[in-house]
C-alpha positions in Angstrom: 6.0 -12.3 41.4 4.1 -9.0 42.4 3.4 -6.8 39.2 4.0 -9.2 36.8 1.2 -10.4 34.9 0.9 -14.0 34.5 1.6 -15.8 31.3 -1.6 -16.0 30.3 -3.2 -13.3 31.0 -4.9 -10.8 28.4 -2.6 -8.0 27.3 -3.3 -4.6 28.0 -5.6 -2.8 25.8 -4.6 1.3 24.1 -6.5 3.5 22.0 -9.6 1.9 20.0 -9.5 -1.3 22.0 -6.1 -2.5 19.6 -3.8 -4.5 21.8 -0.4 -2.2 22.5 1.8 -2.4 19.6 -0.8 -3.4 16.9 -1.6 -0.7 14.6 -4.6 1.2 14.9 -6.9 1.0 11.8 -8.0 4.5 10.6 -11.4 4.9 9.2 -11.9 2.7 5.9 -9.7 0.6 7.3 -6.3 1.9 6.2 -3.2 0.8 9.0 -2.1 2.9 10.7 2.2 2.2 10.4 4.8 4.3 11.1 7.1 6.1 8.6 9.8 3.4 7.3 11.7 2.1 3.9 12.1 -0.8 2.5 10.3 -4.1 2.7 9.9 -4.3 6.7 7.2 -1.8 6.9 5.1 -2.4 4.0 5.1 -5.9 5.1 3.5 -4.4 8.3 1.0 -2.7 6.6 0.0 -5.8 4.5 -0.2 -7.9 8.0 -2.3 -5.3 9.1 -4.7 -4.9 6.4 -8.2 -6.4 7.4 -10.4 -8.8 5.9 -10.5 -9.9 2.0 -8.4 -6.4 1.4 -5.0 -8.0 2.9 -4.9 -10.6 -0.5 -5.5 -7.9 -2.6 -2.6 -5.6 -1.2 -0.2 -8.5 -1.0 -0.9 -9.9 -4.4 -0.4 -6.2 -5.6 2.9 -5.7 -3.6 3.7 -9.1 -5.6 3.1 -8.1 -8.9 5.0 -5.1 -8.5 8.1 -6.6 -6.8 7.8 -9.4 -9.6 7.1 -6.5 -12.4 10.1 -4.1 -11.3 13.4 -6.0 -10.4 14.7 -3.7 -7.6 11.7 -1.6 -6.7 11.9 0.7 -3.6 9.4 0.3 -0.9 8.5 2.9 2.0 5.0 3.6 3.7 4.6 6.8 4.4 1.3 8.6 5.3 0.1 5.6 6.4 0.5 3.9 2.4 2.8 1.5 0.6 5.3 3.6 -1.9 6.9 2.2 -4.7 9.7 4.0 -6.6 11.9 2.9 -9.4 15.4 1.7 -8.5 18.4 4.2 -9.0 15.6 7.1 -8.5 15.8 9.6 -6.0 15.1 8.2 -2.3 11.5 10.2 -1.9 10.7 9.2 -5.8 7.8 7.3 -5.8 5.8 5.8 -9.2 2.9 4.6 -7.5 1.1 3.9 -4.2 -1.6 1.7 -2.6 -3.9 2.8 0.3 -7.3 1.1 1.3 -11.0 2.6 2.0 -14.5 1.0 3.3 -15.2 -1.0 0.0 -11.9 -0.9 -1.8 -8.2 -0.6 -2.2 -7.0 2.3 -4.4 -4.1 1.9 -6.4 -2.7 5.4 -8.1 0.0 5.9 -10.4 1.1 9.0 -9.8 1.9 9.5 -14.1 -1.2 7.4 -14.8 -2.4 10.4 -17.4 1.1 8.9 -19.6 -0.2 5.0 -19.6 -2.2 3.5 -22.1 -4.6 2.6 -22.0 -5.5 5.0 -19.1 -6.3 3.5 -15.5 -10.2 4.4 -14.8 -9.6 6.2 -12.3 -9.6 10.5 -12.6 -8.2 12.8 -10.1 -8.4 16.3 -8.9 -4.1 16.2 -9.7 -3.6 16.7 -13.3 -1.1 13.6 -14.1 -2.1 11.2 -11.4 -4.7 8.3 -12.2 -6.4 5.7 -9.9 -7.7 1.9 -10.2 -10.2 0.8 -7.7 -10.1 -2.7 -6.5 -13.5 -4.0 -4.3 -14.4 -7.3 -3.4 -15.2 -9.4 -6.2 -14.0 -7.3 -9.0 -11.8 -9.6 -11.8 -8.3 -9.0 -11.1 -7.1 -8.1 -14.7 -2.9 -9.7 -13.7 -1.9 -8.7 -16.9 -3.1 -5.0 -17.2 -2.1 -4.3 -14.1 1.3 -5.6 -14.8 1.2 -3.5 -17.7 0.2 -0.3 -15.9 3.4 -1.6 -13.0 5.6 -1.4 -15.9 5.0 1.6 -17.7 4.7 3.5 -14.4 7.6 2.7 -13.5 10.0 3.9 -16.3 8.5 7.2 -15.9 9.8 9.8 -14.1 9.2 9.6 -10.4 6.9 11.9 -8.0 8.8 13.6 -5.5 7.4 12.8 -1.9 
């Protein structure tokens, strides 16, 4: 069988040493997936996010899809989207991306929900919560923030 590898054998290695196919991990650690909706590619990203960030993120997609009956999904610039059902396709109430030390969560009309996430931006109505290893994992506020976010009116994206 000449040119065939056999079984066995190691698969070929791309860019950064990632096996062809896997997605590349930008810097902080954020997956690198390509542009999709619905549940397929967010569940990429999730399988792709390393170490003790990969529980966070899928307990977050969890609360979400538990919190919002319906909820869109999409990741786009390399991020999991959420957006209210019955919205516009490209409208999106919140988003998760991850860094070195932590996952960010924003809620892109977080300046409307009380009480405020911690988080401050440079963009007037958006609002952040920072999640690193170890923090508590308040279910409930966070639910909170899910469903008041979401009954606002979208960002368009």
């Amino acid at each position: 069988m000449a040119g065939k590898s056999p079984p066995n054998a190691p698969k070929s290695k791309g860019e950064h040493g990632a096996d062809r196919g896997a997605p590349v991990l930008l810097s902080g650690g954020n997956p690198q997936i390509a542009k999709g909706y619905g549940d397929a590619p967010v569940e990429a990203y999730i399988a792709a996010v390393p170490d003790w960030k990969r529980e966070i993120v899928r307990r977050l997609d969890t609360l979400v899809t538990r919190t919002v009956p319906g909820v869109r999904k999409a990741v786009k610039w390399n991020s999991p989207l959420y957006g209210t059902p019955g919205e516009a396709e490209n409208t999106w109430f919140m988003s998760l991306h991850c860094f070195t030390n932590y996952v960010k969560v924003a809620f892109f009309r977080g300046t409307a929900l009380m009480p405020l996430p911690p988080g401050a931006s440079k963009q007037a109505n958006v609002r952040y919560l920072d999640i690193r290893e170890g923090d508590p994992f308040d279910e409930a506020r966070v639910a909170s923030w899910i469903r008041q976010a979401s009954v606002l009116p979208g960002e368009k994206m």
